[in-house]
TIRO-2110 file (N, C-alpha, C; in Angstrom, 1 decimal):
// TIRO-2110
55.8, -23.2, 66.4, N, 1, A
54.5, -23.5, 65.9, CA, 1, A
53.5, -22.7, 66.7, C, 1, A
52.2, -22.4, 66.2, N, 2, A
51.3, -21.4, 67.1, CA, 2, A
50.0, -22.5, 66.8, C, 2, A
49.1, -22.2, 67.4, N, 3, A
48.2, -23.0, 67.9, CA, 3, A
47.0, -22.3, 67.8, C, 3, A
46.0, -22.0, 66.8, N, 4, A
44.8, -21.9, 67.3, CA, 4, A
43.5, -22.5, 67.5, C, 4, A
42.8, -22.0, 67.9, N, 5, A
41.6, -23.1, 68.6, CA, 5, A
40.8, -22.1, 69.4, C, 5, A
39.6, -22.7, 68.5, N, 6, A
38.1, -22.0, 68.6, CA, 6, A
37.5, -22.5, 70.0, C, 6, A
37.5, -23.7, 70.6, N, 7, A
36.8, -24.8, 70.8, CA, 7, A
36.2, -26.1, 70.1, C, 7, A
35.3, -26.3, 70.8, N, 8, A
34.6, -27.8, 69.9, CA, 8, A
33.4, -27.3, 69.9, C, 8, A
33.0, -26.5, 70.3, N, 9, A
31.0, -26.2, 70.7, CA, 9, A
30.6, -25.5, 69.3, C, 9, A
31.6, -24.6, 68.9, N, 10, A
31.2, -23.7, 67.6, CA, 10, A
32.3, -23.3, 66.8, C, 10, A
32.3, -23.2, 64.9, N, 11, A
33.2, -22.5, 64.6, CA, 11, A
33.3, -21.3, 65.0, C, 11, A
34.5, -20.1, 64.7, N, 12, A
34.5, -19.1, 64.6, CA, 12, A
35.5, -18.4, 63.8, C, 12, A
34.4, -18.5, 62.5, N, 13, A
35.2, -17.9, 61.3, CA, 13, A
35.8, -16.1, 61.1, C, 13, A
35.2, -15.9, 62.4, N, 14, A
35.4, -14.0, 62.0, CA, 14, A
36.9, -14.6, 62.4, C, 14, A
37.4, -15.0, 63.2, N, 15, A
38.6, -15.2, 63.9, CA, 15, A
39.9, -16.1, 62.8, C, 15, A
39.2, -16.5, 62.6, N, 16, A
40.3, -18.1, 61.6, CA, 16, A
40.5, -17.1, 60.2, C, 16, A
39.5, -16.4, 60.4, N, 17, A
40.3, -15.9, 57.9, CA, 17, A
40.8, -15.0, 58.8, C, 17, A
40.9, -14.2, 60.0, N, 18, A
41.0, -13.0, 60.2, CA, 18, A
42.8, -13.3, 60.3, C, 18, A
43.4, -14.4, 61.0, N, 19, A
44.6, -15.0, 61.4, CA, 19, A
44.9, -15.9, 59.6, C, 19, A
44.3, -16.0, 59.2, N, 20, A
44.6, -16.8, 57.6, CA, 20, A
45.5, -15.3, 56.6, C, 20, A
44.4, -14.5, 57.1, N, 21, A
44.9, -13.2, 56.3, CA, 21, A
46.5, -12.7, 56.8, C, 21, A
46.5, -12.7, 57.8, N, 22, A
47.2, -12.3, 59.2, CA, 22, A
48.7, -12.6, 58.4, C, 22, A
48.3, -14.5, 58.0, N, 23, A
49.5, -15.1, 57.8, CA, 23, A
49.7, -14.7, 56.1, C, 23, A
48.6, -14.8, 55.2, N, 24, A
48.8, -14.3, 54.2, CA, 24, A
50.0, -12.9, 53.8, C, 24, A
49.6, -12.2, 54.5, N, 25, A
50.2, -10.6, 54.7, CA, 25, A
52.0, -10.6, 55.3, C, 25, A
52.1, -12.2, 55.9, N, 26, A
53.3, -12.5, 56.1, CA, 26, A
53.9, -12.0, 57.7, C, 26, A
52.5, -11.9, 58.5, N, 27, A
52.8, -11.5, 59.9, CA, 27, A
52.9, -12.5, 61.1, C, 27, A
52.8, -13.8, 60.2, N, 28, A
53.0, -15.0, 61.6, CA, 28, A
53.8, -15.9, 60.2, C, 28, A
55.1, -15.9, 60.8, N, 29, A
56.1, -16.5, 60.4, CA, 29, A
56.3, -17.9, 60.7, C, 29, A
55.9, -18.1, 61.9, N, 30, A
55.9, -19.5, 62.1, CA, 30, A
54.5, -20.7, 61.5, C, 30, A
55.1, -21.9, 61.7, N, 31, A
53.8, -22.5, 61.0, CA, 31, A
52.5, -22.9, 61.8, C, 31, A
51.5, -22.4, 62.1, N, 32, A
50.0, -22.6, 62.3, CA, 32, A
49.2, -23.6, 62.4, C, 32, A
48.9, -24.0, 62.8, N, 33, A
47.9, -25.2, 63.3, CA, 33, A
46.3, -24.9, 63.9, C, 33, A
45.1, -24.5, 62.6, N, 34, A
43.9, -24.3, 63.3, CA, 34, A
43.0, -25.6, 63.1, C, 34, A
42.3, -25.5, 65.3, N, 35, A
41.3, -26.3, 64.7, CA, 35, A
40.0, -25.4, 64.9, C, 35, A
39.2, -25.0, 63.7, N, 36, A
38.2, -25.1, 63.5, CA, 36, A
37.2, -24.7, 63.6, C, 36, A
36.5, -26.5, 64.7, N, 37, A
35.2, -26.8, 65.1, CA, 37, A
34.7, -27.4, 63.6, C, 37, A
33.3, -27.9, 64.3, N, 38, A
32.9, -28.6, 63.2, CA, 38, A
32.2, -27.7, 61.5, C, 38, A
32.6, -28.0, 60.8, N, 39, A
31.6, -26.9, 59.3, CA, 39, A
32.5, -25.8, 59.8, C, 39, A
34.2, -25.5, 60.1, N, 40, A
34.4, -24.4, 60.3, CA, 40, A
34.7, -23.6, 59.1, C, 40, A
35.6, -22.6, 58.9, N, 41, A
36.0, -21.9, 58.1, CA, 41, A
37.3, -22.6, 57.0, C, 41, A
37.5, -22.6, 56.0, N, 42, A
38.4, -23.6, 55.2, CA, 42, A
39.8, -22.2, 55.2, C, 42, A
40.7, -22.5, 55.5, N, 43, A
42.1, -21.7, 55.2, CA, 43, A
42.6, -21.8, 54.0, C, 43, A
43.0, -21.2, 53.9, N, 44, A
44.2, -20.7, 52.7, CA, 44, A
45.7, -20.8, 52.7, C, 44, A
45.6, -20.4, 53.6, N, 45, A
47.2, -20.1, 54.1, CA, 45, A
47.6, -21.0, 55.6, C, 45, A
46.8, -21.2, 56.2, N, 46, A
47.2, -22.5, 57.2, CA, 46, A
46.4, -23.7, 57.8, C, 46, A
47.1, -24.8, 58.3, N, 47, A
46.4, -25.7, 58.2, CA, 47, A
45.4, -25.9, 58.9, C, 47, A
44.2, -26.5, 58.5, N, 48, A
43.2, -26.3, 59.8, CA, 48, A
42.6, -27.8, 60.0, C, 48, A
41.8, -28.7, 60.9, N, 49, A
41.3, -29.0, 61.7, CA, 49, A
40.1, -29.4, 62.0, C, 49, A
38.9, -29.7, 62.0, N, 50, A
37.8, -29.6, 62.4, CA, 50, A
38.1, -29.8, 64.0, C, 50, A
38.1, -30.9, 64.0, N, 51, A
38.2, -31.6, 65.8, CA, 51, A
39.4, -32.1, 66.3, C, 51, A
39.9, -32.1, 67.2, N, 52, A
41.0, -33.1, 67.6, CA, 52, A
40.7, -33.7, 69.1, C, 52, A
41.6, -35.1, 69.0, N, 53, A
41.5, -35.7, 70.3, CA, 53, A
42.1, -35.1, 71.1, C, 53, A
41.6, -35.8, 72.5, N, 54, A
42.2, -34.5, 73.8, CA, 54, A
43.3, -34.9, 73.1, C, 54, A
44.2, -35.9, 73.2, N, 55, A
46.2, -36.1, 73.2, CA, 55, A
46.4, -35.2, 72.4, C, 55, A
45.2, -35.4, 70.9, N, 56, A
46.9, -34.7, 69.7, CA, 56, A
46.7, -33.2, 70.3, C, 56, A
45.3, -32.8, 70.9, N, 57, A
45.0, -31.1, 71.3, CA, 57, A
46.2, -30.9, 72.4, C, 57, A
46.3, -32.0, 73.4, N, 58, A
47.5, -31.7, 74.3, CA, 58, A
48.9, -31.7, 73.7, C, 58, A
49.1, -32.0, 72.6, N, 59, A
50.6, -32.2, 71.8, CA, 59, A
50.4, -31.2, 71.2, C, 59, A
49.7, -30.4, 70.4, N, 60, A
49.5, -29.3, 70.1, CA, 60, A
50.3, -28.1, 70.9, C, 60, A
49.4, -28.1, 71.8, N, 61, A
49.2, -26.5, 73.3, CA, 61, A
50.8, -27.2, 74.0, C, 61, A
51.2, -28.3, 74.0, N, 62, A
52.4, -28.4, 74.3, CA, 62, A
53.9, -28.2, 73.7, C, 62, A
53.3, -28.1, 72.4, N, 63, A
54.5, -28.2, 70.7, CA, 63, A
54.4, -26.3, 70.8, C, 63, A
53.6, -25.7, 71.0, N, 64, A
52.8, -24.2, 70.5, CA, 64, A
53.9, -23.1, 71.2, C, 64, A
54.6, -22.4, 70.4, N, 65, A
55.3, -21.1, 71.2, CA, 65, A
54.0, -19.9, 71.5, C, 65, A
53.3, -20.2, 71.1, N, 66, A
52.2, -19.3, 71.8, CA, 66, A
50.8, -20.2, 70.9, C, 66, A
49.4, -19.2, 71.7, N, 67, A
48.2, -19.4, 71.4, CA, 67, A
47.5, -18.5, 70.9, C, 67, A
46.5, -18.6, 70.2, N, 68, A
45.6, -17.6, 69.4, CA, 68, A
44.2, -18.5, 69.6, C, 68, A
43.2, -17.8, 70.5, N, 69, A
42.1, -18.6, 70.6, CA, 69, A
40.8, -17.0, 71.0, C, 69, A
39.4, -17.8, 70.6, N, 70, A
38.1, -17.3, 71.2, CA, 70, A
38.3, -17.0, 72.8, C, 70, A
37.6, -15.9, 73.5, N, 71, A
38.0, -15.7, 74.9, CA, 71, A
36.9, -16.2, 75.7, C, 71, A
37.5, -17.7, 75.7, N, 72, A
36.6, -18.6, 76.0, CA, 72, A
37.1, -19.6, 77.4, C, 72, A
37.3, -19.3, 78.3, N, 73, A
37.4, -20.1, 80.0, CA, 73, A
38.0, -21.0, 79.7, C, 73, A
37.8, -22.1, 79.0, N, 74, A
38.6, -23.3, 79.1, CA, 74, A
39.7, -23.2, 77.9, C, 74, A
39.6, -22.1, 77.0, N, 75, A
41.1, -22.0, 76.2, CA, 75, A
42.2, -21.3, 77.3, C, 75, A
41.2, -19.8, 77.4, N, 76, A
42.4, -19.6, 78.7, CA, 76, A
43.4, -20.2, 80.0, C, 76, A
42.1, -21.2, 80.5, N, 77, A
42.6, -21.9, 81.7, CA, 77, A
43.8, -22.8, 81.0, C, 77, A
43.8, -23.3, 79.7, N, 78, A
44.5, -24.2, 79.4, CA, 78, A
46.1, -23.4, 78.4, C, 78, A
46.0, -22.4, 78.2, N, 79, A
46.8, -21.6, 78.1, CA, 79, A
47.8, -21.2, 79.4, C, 79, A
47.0, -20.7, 80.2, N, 80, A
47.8, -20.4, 81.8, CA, 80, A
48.5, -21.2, 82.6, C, 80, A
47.9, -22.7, 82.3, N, 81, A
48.1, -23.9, 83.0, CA, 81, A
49.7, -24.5, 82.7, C, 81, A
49.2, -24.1, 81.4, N, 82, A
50.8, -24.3, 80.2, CA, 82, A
52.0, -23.1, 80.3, C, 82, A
51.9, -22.4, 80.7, N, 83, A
52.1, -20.9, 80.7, CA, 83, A
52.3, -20.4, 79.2, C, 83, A
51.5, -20.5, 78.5, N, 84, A
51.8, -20.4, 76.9, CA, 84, A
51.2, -18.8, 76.5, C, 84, A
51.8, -17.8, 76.3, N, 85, A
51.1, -17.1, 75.4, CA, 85, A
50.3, -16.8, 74.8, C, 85, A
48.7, -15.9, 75.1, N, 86, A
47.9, -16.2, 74.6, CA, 86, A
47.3, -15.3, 73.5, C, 86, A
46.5, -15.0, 72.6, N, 87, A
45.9, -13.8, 72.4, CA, 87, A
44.7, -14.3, 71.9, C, 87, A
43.5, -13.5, 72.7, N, 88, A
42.3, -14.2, 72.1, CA, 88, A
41.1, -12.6, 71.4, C, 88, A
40.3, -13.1, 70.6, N, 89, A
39.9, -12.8, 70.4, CA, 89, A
38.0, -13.1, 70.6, C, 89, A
37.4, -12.0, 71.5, N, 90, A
35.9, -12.7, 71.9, CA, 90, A
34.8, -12.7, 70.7, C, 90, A
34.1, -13.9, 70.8, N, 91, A
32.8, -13.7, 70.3, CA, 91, A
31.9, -13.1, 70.5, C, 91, A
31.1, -12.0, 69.1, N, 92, A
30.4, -11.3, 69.9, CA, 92, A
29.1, -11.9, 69.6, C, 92, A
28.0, -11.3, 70.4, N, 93, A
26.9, -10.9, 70.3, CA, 93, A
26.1, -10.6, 69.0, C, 93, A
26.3, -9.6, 68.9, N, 94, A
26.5, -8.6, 67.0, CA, 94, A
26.3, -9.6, 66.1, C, 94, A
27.0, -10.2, 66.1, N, 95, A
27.6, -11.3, 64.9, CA, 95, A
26.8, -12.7, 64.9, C, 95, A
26.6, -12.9, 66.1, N, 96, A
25.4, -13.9, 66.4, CA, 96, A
26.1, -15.2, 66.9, C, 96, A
27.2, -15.0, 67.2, N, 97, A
29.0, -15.7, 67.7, CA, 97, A
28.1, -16.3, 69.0, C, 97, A
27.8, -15.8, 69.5, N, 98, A
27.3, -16.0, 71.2, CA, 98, A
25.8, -15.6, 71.2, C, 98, A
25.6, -15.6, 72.7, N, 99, A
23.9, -15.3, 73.1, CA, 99, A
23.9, -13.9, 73.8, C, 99, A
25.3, -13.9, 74.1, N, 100, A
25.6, -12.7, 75.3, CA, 100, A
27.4, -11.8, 74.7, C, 100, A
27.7, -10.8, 75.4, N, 101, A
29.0, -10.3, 75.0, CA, 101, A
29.8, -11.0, 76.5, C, 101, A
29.8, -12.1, 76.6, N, 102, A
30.3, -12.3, 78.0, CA, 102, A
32.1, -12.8, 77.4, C, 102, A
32.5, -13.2, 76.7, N, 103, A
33.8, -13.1, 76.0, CA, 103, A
34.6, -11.9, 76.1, C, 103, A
33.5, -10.5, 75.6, N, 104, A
34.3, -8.9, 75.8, CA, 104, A
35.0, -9.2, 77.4, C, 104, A
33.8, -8.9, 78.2, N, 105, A
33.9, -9.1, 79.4, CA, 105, A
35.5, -10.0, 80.4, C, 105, A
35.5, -11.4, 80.0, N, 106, A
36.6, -11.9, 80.1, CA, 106, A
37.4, -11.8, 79.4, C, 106, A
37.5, -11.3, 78.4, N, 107, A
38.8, -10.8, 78.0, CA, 107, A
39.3, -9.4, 78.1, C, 107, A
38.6, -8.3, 78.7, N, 108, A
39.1, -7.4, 79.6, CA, 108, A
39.9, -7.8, 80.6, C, 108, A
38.8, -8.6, 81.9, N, 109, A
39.5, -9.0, 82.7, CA, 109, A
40.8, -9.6, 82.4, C, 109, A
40.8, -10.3, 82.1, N, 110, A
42.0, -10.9, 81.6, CA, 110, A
43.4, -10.4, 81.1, C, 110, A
43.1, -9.2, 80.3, N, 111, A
44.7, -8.6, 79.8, CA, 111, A
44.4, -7.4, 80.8, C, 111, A
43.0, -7.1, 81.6, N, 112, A
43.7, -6.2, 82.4, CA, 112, A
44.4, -6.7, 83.7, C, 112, A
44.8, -8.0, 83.9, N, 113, A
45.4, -8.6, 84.7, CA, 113, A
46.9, -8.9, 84.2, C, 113, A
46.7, -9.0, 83.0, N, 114, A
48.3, -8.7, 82.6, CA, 114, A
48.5, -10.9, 81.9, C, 114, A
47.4, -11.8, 81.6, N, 115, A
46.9, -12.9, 81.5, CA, 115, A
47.4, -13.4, 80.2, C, 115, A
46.9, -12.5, 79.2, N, 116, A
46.6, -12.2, 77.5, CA, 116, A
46.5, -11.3, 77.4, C, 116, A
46.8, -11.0, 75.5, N, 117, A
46.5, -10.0, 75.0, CA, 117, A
45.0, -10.1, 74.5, C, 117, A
44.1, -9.4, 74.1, N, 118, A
43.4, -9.6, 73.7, CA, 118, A
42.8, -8.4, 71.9, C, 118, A
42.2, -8.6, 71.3, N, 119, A
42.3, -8.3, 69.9, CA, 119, A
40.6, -8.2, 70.3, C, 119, A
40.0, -7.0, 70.1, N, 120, A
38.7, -6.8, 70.5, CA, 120, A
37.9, -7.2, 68.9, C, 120, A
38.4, -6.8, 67.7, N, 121, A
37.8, -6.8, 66.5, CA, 121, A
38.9, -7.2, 65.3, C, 121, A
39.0, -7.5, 64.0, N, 122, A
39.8, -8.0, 63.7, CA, 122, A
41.0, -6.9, 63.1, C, 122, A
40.4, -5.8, 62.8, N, 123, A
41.0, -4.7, 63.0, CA, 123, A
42.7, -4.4, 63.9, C, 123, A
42.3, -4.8, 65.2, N, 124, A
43.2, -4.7, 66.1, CA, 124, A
44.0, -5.9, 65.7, C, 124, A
43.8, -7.3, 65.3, N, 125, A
44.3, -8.5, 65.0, CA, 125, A
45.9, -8.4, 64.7, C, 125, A
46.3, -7.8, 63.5, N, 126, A
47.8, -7.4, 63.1, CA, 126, A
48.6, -6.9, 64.3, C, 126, A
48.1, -5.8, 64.8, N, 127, A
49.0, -4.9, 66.1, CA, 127, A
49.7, -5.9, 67.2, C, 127, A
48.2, -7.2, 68.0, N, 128, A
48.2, -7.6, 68.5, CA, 128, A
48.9, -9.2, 68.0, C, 128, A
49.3, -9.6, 67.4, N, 129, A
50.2, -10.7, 66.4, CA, 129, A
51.1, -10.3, 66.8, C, 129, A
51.8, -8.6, 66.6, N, 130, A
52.7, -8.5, 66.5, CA, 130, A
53.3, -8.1, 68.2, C, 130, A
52.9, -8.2, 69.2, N, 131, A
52.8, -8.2, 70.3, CA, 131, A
53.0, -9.5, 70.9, C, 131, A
52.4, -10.7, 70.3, N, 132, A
52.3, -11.9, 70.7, CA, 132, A
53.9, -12.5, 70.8, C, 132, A
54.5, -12.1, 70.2, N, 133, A
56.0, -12.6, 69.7, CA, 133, A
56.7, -12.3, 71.1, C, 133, A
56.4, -11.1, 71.6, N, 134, A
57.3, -11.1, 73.1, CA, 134, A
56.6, -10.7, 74.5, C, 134, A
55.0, -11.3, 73.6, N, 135, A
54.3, -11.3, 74.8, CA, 135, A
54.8, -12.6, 76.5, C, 135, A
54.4, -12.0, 77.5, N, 136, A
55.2, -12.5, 78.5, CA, 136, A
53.9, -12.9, 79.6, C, 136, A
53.3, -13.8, 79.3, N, 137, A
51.9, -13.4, 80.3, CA, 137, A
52.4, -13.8, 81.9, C, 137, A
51.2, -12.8, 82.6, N, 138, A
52.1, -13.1, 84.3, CA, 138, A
50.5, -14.1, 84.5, C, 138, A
51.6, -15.0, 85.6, N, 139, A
51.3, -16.0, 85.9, CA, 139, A
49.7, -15.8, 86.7, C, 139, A
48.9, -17.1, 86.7, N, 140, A
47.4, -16.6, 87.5, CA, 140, A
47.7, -17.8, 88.7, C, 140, A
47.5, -16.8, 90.2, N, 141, A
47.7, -17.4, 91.2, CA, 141, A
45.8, -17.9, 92.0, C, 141, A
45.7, -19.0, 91.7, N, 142, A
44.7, -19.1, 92.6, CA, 142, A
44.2, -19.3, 94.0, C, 142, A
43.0, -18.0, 94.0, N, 143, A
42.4, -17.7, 95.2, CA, 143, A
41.4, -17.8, 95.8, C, 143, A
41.4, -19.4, 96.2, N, 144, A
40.2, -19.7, 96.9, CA, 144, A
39.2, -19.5, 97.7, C, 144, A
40.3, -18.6, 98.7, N, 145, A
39.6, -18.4, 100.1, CA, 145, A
38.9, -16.4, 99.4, C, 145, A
39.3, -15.9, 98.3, N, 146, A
38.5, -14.7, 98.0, CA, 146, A
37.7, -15.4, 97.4, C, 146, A
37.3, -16.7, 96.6, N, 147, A
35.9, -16.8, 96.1, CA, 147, A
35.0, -17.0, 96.8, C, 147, A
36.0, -18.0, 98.3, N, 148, A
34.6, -18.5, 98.9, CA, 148, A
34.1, -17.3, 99.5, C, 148, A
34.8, -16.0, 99.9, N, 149, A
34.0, -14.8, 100.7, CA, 149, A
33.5, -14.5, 99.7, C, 149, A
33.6, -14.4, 98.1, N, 150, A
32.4, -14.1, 97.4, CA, 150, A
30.9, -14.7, 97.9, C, 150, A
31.5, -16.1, 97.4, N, 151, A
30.2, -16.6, 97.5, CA, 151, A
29.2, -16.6, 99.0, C, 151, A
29.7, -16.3, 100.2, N, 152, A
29.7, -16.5, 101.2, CA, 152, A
28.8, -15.1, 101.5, C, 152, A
29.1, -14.2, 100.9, N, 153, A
28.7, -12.6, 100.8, CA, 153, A
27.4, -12.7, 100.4, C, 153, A
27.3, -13.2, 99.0, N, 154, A
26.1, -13.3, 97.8, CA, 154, A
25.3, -14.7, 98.2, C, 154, A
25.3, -15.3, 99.7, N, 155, A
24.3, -16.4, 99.7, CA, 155, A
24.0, -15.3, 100.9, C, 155, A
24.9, -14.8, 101.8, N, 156, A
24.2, -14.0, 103.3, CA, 156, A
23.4, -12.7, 102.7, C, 156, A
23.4, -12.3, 101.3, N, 157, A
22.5, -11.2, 100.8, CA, 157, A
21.3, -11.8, 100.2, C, 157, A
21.3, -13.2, 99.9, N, 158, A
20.2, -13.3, 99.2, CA, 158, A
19.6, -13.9, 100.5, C, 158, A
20.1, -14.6, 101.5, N, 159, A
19.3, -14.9, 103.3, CA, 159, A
18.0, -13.9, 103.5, C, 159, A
18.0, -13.0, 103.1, N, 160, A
17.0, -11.6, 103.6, CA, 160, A
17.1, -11.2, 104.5, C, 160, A
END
């Protein structure tokens, strides 16, 4: 089963028909599970969702041979945590998705870390589906003591 998920704050329909068609065309073989968000996009081809409780969202991301989500911090973190396969696609700006392109942004970072794949437009969507199947994401090691010299750097620059 694959698993997608927008969040709960907004739909994101460029993303949900774009994976509905995906499956339509007969490129995700297994069965689908979208949630949504609230007023989201209605499917055709798989099942969707508006909201779920944390459990069934955790029985979900735990049932899921992989993930398809918005490149959004808390889908990733919960993807990594799981070690689940991810491929996200960011909201843009353009579209009126977001306020900012800060989604492009982290999802650069991210598959240039080797994290997720990421699908920049829906265009790329098919390629990247079909990538997903033996996608293998490398693990994220956390590094505390390089944020705190971030932050440590960026409070002694703003000192004067």
């Amino acid at each position: 089963m694959i698993f997608l998920t927008v969040g709960t704050q907004f739909p994101f329909d460029r993303l949900v028909m774009a994976v509905d068609k995906a499956v339509a065309e007969g490129l995700l073989e297994e069965d689908l599970i979208a949630q949504v968000g609230r007023e989201g996009a209605r499917c055709r081809n798989i099942k969707c969702v508006e909201v779920l409780e944390k459990d069934e969202f955790d029985k979900y991301v735990n049932n899921a041979s992989c993930l398809i989500s918005h490149a959004g911090m808390g889908s990733i973190t919960v993807a990594l945590s799981h070690n689940k396969p991810l491929l996200v696609m960011p909201r843009r700006k353009k579209y009126g998705e977001v306020v900012n392109d800060h989604q492009m942004a982290i999802a650069r970072k991210f598959e240039e870390l080797g994290h997720v794949l990421a699908a920049y437009n829906e265009k790329d969507l098919p390629n990247k589906i079909k990538e997903l199947k033996t996608f293998i994401p490398k693990p994220r090691k956390a590094e505390p003591e390089k944020v705190a010299a971030k932050i440590a750097e960026y409070l002694d620059s703003i000192r004067g």
